[in-house]
mmCIF file of the C-alpha atoms, coordinates in Angstrom:
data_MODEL
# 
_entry.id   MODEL 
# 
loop_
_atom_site.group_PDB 
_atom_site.id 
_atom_site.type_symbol 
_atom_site.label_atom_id 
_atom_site.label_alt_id 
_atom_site.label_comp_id 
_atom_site.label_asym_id 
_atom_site.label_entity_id 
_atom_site.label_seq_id 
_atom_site.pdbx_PDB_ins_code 
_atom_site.Cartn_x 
_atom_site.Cartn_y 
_atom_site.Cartn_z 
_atom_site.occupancy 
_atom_site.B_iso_or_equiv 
_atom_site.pdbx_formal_charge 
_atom_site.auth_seq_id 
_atom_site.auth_comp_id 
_atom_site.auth_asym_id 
_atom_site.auth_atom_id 
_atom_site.pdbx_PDB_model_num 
ATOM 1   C CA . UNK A 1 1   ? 0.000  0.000  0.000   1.00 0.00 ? 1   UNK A CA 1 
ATOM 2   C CA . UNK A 1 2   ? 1.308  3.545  -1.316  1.00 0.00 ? 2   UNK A CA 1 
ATOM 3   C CA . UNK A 1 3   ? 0.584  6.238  1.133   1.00 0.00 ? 3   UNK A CA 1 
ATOM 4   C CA . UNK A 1 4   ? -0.065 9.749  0.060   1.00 0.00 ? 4   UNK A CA 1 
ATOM 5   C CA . UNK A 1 5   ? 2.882  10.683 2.470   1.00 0.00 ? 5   UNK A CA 1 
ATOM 6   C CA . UNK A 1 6   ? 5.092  9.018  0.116   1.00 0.00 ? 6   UNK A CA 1 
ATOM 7   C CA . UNK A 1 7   ? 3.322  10.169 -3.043  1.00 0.00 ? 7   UNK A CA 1 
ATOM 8   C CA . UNK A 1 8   ? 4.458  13.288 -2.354  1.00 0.00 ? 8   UNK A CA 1 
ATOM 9   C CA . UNK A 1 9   ? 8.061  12.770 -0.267  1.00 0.00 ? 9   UNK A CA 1 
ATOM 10  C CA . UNK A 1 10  ? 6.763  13.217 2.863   1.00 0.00 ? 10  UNK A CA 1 
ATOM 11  C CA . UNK A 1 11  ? 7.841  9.351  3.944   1.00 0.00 ? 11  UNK A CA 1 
ATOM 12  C CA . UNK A 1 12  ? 11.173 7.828  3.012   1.00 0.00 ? 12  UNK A CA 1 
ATOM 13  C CA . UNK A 1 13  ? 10.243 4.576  4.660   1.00 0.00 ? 13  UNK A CA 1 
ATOM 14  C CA . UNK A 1 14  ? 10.444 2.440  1.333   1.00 0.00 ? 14  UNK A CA 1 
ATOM 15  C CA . UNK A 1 15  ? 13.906 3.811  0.542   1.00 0.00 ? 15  UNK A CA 1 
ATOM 16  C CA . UNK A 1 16  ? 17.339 2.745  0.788   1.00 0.00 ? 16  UNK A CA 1 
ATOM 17  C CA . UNK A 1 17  ? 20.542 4.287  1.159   1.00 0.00 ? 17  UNK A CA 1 
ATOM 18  C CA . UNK A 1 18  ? 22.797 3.876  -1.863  1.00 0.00 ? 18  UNK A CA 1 
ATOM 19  C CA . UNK A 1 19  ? 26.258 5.736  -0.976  1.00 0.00 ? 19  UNK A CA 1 
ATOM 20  C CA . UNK A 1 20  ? 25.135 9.445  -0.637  1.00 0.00 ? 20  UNK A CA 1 
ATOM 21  C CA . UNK A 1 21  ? 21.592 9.113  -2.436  1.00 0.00 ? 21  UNK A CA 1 
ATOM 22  C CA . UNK A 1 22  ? 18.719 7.675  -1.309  1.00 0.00 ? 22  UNK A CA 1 
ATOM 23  C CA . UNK A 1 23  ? 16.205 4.820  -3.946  1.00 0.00 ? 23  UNK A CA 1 
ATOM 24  C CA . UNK A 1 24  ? 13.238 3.033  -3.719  1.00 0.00 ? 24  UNK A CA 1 
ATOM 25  C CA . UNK A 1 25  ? 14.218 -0.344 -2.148  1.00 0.00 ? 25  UNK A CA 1 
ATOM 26  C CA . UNK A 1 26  ? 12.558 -1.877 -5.702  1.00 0.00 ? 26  UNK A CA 1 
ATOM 27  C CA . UNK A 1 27  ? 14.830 -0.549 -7.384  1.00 0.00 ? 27  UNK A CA 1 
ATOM 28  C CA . UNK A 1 28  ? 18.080 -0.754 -5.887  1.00 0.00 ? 28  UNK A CA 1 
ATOM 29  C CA . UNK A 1 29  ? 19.234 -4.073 -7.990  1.00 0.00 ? 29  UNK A CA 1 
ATOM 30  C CA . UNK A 1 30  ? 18.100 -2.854 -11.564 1.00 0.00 ? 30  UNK A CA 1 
ATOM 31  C CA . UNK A 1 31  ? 20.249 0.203  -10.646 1.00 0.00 ? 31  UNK A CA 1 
ATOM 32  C CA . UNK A 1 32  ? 22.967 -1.832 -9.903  1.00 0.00 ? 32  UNK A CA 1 
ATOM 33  C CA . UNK A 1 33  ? 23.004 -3.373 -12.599 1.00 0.00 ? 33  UNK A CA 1 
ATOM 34  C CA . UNK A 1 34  ? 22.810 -0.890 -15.001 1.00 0.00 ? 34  UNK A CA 1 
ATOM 35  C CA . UNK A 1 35  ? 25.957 0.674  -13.411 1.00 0.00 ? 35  UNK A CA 1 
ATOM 36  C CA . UNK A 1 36  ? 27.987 -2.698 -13.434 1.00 0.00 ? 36  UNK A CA 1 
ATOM 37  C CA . UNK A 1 37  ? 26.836 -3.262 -17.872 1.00 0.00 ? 37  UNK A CA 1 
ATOM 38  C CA . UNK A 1 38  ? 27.579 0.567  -17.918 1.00 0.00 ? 38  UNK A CA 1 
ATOM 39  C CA . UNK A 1 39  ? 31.133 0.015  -16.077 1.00 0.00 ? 39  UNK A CA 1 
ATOM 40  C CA . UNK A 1 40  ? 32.242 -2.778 -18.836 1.00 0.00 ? 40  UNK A CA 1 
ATOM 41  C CA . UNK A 1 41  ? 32.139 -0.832 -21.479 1.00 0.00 ? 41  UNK A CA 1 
ATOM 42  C CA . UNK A 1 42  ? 33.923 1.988  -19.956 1.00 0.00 ? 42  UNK A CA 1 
ATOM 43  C CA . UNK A 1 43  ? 31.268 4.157  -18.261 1.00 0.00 ? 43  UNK A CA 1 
ATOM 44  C CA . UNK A 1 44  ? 30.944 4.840  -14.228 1.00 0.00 ? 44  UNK A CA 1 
ATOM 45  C CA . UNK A 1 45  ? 27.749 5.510  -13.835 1.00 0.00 ? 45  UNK A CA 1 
ATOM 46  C CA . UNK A 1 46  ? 27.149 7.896  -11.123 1.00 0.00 ? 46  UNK A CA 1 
ATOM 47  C CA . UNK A 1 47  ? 23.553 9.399  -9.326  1.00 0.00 ? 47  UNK A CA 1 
ATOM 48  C CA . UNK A 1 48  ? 23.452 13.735 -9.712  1.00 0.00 ? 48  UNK A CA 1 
ATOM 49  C CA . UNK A 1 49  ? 20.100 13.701 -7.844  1.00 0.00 ? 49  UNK A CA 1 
ATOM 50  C CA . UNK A 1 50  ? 18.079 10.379 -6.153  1.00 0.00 ? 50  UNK A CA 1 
ATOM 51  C CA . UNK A 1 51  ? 15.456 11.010 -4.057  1.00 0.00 ? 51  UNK A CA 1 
ATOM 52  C CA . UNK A 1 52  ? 14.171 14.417 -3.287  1.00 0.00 ? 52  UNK A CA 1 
ATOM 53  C CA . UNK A 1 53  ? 11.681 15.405 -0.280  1.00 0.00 ? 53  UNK A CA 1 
ATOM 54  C CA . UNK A 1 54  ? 8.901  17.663 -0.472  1.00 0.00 ? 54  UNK A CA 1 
ATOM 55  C CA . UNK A 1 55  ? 10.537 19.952 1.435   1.00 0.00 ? 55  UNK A CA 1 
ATOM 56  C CA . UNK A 1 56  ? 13.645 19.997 -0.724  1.00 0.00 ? 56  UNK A CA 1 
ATOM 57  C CA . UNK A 1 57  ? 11.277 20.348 -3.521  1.00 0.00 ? 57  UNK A CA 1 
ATOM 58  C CA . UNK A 1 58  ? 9.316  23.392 -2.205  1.00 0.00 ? 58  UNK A CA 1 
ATOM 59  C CA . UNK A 1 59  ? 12.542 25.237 -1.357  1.00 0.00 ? 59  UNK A CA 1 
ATOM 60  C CA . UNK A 1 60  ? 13.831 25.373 -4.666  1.00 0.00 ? 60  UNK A CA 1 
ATOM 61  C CA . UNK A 1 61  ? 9.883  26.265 -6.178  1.00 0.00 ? 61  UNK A CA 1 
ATOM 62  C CA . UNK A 1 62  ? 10.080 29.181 -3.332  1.00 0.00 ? 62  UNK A CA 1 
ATOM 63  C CA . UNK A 1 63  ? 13.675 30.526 -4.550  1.00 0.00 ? 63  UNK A CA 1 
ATOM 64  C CA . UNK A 1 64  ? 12.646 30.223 -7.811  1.00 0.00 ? 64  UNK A CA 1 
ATOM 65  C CA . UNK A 1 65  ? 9.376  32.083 -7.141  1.00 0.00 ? 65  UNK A CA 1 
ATOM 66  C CA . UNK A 1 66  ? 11.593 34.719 -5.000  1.00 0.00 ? 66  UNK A CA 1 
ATOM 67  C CA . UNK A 1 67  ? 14.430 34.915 -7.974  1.00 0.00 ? 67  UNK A CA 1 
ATOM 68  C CA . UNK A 1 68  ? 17.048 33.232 -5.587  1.00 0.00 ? 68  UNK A CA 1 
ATOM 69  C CA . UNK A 1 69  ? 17.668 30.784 -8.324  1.00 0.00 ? 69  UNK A CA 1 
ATOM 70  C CA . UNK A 1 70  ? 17.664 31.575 -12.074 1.00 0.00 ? 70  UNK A CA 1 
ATOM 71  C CA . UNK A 1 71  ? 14.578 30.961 -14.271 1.00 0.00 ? 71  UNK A CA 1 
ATOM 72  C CA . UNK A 1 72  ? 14.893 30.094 -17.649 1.00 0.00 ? 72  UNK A CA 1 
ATOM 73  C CA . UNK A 1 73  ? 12.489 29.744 -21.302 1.00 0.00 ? 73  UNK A CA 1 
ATOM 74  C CA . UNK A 1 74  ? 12.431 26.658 -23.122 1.00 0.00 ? 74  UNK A CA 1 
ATOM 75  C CA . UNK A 1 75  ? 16.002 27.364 -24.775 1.00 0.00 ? 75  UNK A CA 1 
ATOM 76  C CA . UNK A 1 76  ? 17.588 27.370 -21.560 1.00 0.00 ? 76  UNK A CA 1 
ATOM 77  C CA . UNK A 1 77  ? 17.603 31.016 -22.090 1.00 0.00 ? 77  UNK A CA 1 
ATOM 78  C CA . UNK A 1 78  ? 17.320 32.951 -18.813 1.00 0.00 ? 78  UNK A CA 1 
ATOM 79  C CA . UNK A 1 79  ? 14.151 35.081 -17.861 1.00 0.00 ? 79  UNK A CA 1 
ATOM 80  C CA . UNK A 1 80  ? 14.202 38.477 -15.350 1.00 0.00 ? 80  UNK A CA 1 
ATOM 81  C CA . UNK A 1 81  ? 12.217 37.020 -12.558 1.00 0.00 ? 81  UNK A CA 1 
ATOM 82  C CA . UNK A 1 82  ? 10.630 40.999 -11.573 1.00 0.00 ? 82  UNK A CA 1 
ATOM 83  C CA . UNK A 1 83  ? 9.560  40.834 -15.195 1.00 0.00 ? 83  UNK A CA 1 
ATOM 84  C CA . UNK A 1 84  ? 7.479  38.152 -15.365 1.00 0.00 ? 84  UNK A CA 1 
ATOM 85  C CA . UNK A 1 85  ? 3.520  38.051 -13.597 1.00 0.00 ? 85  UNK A CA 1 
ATOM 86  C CA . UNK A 1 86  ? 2.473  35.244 -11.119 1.00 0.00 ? 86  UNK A CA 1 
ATOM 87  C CA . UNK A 1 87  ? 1.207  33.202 -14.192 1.00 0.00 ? 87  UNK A CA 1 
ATOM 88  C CA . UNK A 1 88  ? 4.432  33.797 -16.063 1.00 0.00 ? 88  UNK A CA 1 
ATOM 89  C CA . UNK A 1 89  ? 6.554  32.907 -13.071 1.00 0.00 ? 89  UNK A CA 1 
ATOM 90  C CA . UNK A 1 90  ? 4.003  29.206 -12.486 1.00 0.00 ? 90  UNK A CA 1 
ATOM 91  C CA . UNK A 1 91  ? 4.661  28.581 -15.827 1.00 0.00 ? 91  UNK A CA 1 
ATOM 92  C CA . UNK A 1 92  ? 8.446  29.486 -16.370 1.00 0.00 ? 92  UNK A CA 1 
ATOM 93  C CA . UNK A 1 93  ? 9.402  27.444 -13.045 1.00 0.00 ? 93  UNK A CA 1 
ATOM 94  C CA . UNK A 1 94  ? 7.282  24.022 -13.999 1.00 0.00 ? 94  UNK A CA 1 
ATOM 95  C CA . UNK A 1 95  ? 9.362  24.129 -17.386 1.00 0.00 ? 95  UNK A CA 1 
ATOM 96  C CA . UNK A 1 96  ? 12.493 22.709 -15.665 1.00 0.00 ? 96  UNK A CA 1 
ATOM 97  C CA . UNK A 1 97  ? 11.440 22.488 -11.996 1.00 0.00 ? 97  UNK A CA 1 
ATOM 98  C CA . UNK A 1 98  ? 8.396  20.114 -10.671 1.00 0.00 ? 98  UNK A CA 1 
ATOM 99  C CA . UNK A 1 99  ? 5.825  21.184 -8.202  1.00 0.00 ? 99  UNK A CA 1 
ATOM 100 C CA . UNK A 1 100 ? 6.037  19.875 -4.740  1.00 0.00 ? 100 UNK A CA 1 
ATOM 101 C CA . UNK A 1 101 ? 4.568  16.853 -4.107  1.00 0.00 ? 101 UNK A CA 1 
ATOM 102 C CA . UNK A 1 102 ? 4.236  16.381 -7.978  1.00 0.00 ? 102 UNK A CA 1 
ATOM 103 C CA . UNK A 1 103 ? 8.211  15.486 -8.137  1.00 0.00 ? 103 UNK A CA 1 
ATOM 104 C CA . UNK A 1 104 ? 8.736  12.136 -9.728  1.00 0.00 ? 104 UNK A CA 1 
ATOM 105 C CA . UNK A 1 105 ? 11.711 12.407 -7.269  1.00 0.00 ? 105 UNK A CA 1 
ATOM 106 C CA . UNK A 1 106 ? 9.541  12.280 -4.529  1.00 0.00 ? 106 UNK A CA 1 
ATOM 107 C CA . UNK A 1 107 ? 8.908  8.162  -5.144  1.00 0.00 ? 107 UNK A CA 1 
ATOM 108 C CA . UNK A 1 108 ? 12.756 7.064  -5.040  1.00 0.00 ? 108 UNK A CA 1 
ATOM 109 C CA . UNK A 1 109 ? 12.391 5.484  -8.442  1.00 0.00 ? 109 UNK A CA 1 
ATOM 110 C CA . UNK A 1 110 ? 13.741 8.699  -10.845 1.00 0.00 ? 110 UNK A CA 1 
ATOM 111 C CA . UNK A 1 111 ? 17.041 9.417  -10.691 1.00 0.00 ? 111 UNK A CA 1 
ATOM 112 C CA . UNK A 1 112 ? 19.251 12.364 -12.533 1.00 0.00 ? 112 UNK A CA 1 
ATOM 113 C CA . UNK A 1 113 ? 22.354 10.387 -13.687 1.00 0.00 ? 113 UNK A CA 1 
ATOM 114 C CA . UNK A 1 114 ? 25.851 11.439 -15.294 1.00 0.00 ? 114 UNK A CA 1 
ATOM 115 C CA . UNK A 1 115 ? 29.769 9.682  -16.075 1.00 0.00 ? 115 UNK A CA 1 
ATOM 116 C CA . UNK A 1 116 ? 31.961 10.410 -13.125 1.00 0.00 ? 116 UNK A CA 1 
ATOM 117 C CA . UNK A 1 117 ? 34.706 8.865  -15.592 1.00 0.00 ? 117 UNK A CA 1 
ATOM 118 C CA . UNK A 1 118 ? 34.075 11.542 -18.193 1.00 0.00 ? 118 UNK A CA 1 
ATOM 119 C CA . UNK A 1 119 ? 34.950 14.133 -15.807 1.00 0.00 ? 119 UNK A CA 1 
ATOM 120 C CA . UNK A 1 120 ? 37.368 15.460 -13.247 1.00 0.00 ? 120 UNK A CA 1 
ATOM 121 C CA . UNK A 1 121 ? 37.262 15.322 -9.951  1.00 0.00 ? 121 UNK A CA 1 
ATOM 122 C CA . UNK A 1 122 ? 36.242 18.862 -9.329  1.00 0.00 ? 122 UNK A CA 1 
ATOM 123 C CA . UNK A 1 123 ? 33.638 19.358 -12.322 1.00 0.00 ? 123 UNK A CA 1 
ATOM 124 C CA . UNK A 1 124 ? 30.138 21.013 -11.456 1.00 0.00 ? 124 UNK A CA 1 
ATOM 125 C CA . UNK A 1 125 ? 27.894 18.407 -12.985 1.00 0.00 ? 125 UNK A CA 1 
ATOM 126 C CA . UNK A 1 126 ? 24.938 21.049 -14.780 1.00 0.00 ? 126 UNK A CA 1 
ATOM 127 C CA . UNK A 1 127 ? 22.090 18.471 -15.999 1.00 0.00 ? 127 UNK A CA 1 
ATOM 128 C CA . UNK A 1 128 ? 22.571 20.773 -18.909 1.00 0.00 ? 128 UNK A CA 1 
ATOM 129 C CA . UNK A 1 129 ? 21.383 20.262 -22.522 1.00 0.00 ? 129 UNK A CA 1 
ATOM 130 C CA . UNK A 1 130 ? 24.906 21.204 -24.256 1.00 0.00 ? 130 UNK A CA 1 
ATOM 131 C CA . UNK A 1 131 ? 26.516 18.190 -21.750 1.00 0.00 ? 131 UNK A CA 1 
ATOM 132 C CA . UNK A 1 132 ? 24.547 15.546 -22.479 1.00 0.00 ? 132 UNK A CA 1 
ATOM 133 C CA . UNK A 1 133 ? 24.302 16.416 -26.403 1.00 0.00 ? 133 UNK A CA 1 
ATOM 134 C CA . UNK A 1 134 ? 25.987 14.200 -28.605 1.00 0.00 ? 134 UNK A CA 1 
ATOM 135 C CA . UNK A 1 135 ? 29.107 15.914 -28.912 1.00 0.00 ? 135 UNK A CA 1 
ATOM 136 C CA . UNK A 1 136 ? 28.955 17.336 -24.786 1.00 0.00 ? 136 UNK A CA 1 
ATOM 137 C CA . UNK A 1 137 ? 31.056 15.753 -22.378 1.00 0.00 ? 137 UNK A CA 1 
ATOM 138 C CA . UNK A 1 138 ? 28.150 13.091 -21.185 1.00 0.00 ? 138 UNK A CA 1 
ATOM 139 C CA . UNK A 1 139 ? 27.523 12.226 -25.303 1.00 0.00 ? 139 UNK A CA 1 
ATOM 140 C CA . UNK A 1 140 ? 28.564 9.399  -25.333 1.00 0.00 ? 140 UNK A CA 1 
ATOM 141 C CA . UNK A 1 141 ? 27.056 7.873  -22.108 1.00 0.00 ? 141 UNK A CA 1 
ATOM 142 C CA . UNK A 1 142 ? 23.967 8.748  -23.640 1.00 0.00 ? 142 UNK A CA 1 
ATOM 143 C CA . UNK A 1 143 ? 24.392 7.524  -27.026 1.00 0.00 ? 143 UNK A CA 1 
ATOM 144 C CA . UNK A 1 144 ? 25.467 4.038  -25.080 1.00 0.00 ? 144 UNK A CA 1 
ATOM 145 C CA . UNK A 1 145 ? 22.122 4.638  -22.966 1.00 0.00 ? 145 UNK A CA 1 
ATOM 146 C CA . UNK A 1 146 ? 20.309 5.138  -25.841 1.00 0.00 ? 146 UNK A CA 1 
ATOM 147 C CA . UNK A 1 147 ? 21.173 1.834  -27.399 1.00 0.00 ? 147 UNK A CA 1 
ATOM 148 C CA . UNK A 1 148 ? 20.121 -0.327 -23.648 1.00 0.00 ? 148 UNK A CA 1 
ATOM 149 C CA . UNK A 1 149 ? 17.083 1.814  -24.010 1.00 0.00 ? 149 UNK A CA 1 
ATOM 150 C CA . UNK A 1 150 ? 15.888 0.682  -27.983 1.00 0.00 ? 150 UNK A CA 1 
ATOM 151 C CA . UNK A 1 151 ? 17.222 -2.918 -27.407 1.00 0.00 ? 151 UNK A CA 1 
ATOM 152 C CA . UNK A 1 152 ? 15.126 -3.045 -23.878 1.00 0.00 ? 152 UNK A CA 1 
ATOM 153 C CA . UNK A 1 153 ? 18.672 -3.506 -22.241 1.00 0.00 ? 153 UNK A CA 1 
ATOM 154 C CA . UNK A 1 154 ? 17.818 -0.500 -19.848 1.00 0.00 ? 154 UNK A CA 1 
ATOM 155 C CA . UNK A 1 155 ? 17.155 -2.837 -16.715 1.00 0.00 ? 155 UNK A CA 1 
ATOM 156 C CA . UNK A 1 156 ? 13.559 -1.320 -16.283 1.00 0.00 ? 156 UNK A CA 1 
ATOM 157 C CA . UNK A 1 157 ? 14.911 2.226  -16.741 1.00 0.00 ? 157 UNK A CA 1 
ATOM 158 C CA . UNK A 1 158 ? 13.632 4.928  -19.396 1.00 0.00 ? 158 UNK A CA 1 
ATOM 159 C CA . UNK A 1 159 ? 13.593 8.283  -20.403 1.00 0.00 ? 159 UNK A CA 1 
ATOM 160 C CA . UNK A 1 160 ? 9.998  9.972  -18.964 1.00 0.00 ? 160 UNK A CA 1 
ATOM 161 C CA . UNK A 1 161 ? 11.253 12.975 -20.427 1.00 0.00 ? 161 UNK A CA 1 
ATOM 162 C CA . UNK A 1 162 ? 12.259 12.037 -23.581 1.00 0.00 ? 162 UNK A CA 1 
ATOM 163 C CA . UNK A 1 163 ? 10.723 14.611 -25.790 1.00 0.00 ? 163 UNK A CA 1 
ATOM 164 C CA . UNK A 1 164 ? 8.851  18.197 -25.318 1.00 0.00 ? 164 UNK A CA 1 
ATOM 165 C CA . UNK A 1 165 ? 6.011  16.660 -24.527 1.00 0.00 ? 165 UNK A CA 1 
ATOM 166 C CA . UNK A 1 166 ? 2.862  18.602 -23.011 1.00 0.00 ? 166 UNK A CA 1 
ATOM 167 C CA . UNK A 1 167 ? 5.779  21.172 -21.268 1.00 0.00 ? 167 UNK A CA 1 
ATOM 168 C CA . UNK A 1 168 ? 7.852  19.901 -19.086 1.00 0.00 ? 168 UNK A CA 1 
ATOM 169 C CA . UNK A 1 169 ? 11.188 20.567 -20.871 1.00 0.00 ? 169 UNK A CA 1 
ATOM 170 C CA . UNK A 1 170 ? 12.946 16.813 -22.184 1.00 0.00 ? 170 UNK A CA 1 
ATOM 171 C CA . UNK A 1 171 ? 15.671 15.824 -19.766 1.00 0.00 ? 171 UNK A CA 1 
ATOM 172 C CA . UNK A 1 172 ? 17.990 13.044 -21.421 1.00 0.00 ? 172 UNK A CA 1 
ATOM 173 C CA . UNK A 1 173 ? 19.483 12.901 -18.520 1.00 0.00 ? 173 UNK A CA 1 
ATOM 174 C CA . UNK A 1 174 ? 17.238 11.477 -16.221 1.00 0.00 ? 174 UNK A CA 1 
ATOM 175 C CA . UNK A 1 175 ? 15.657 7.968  -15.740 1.00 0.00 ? 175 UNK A CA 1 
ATOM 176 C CA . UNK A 1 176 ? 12.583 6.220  -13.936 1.00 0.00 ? 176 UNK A CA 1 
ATOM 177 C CA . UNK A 1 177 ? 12.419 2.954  -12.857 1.00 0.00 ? 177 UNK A CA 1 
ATOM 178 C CA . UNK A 1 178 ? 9.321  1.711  -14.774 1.00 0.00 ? 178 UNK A CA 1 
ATOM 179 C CA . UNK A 1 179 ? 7.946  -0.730 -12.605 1.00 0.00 ? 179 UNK A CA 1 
ATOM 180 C CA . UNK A 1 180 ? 7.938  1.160  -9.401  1.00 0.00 ? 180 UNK A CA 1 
ATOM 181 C CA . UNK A 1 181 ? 7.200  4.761  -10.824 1.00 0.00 ? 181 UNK A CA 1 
ATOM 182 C CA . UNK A 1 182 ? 4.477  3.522  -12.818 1.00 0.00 ? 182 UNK A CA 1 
ATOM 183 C CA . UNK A 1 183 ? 2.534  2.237  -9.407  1.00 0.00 ? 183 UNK A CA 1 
ATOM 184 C CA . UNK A 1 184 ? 3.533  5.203  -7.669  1.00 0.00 ? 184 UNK A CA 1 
ATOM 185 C CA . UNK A 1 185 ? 2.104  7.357  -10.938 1.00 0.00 ? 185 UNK A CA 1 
ATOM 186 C CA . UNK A 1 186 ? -1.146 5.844  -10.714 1.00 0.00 ? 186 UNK A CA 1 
ATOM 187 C CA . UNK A 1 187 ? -1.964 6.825  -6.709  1.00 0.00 ? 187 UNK A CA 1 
ATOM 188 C CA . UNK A 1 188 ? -0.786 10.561 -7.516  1.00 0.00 ? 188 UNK A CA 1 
ATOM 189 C CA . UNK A 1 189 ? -4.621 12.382 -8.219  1.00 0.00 ? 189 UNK A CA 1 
ATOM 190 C CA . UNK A 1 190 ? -5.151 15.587 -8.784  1.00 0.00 ? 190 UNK A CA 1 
ATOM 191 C CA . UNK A 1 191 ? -7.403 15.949 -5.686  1.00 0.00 ? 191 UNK A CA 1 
ATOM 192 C CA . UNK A 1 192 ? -4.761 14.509 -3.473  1.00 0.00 ? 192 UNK A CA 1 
ATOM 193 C CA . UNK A 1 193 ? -2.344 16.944 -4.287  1.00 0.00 ? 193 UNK A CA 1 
ATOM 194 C CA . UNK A 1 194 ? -4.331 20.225 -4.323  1.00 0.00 ? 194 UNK A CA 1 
ATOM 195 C CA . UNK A 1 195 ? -5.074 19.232 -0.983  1.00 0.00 ? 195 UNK A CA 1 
ATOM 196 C CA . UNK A 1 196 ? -1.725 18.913 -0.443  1.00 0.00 ? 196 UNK A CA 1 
ATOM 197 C CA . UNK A 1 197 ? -0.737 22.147 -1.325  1.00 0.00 ? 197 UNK A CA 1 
ATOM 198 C CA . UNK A 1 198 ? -3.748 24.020 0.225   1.00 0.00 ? 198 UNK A CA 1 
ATOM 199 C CA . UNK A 1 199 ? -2.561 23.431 3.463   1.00 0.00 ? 199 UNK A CA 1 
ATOM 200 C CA . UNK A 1 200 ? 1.228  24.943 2.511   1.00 0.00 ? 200 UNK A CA 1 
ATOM 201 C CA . UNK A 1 201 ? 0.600  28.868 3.147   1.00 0.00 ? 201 UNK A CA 1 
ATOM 202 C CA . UNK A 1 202 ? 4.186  29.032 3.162   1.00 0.00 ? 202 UNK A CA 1 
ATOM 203 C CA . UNK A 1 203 ? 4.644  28.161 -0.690  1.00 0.00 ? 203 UNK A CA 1 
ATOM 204 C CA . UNK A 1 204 ? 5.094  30.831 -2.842  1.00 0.00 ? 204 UNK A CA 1 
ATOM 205 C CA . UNK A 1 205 ? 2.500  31.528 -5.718  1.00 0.00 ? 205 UNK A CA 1 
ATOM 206 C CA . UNK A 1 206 ? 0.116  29.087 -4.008  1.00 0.00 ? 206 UNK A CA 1 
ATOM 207 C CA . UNK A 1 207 ? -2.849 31.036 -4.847  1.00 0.00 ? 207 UNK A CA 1 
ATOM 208 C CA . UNK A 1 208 ? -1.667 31.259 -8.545  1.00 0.00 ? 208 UNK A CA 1 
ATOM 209 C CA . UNK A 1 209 ? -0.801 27.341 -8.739  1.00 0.00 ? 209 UNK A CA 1 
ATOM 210 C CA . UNK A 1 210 ? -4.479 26.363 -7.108  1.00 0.00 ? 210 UNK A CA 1 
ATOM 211 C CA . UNK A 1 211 ? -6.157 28.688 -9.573  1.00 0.00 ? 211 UNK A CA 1 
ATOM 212 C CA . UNK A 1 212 ? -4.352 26.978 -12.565 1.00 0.00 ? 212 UNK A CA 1 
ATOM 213 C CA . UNK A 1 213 ? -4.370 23.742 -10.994 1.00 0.00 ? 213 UNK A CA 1 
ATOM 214 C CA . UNK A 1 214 ? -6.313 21.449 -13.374 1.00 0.00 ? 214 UNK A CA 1 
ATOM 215 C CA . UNK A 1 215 ? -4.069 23.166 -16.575 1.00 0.00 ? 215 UNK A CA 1 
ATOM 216 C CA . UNK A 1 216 ? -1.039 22.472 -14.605 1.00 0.00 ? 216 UNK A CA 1 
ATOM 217 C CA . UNK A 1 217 ? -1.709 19.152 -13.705 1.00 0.00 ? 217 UNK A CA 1 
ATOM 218 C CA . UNK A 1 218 ? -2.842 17.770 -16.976 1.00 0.00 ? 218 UNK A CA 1 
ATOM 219 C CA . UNK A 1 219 ? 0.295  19.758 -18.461 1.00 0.00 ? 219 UNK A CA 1 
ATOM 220 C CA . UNK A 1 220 ? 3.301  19.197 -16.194 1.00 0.00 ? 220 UNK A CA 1 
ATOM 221 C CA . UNK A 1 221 ? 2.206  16.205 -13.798 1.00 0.00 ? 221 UNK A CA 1 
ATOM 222 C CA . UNK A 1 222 ? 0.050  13.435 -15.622 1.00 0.00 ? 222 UNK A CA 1 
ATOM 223 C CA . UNK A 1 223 ? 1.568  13.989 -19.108 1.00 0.00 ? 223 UNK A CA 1 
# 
């Protein structure tokens, strides 16, 4: 049984620890794996971001909403925060950044993933577009990826952000455990998570998310 607490990262109960990160006990071994078929053919596999709480999650919405952290259009260009209206602002953030509660991160099952061997010790890993291209410095991780992925090789991993989509803005860089994500997909309503955020008056642009709720939603959440 899936409990709305861990719907929207409000219980890590189900999770394991796995080195700094934290997964969905499910989905531990597939990872594992994955990193070990990655590792013989000259890739170390490494986690950017695992599991992400709902408070994590509403921190960066609120400094994004405050312009404590940059926004940015569809091109990765970036936007003037104080230039934008509460609508714009909703909209601009859910383009790279989920609501909280509606975080895939939230289940343990998605994780943000890069090559530690393709780097130095000191790089800044940016989930960026031009580094996981096919000619940026995660290229050909991804083009290996992309291979498991057509030849169902992945070990229950995929891309949920493949393409454009609805809006949320593709991310080749990050995978979901199909199995697991897809069960804890199917307990995350609509109604459940407006409630949710109805009782967080200390989220930023609340009032403007609630009144756009059902768009957002159907756009950014259950696409």
């Amino acid at each position: 049984m899936i409990s709305t607490a861990q719907v929207v990262g409000k219980d890590k109960s189900a999770l394991q620890a796995v080195g700094t990160h934290w997964l969905h006990s499910e989905t531990v071994s597939d990872w594992q794996a994955l990193q070990a078929a990655a590792k013989k053919d000259g890739f170390e596999l490494a986690i950017a971001s695992g599991y992400r709480s709902f408070d994590r999650q509403m921190l960066i919405w609120n400094e994004k909403a405050e312009g404590k952290r940059p926004l940015f259009d569809s091109n990765g260009k970036s936007l003037d925060v104080h230039q934008l209206s509460d609508t714009e602002k909703v909209f601009a953030i859910l383009k790279w950044s989920a609501l909280p509660g509606g975080s895939r991160h939230h289940w343990g099952t998605d994780i943000d993933i890069y090559d530690l061997a393709a780097v130095p010790d000191d790089y800044a890993v940016q989930l960026s577009d031009e580094e996981v291209s096919d000619t940026g410095v995660f290229g050909a991780l991804h083009q290996w990826l992309d291979n498991c992925i057509d030849c169902d090789r992945a070990f229950s991993f995929y891309r949920p952000y493949q393409t454009l989509g609805q809006g949320v803005a593709p991310e080749r860089w990050h995978l979901s455990h199909a199995a697991v994500s897809q069960r804890y997909s199917q307990c995350l309503s609509a109604d459940m998570l407006y409630q949710v955020l109805e009782q967080e008056p200390t989220m930023q642009l609340r009032d403007t998310v609630l009144a756009h709720f059902d768009k957002i939603f159907a756009q950014y959440i259950s696409c």
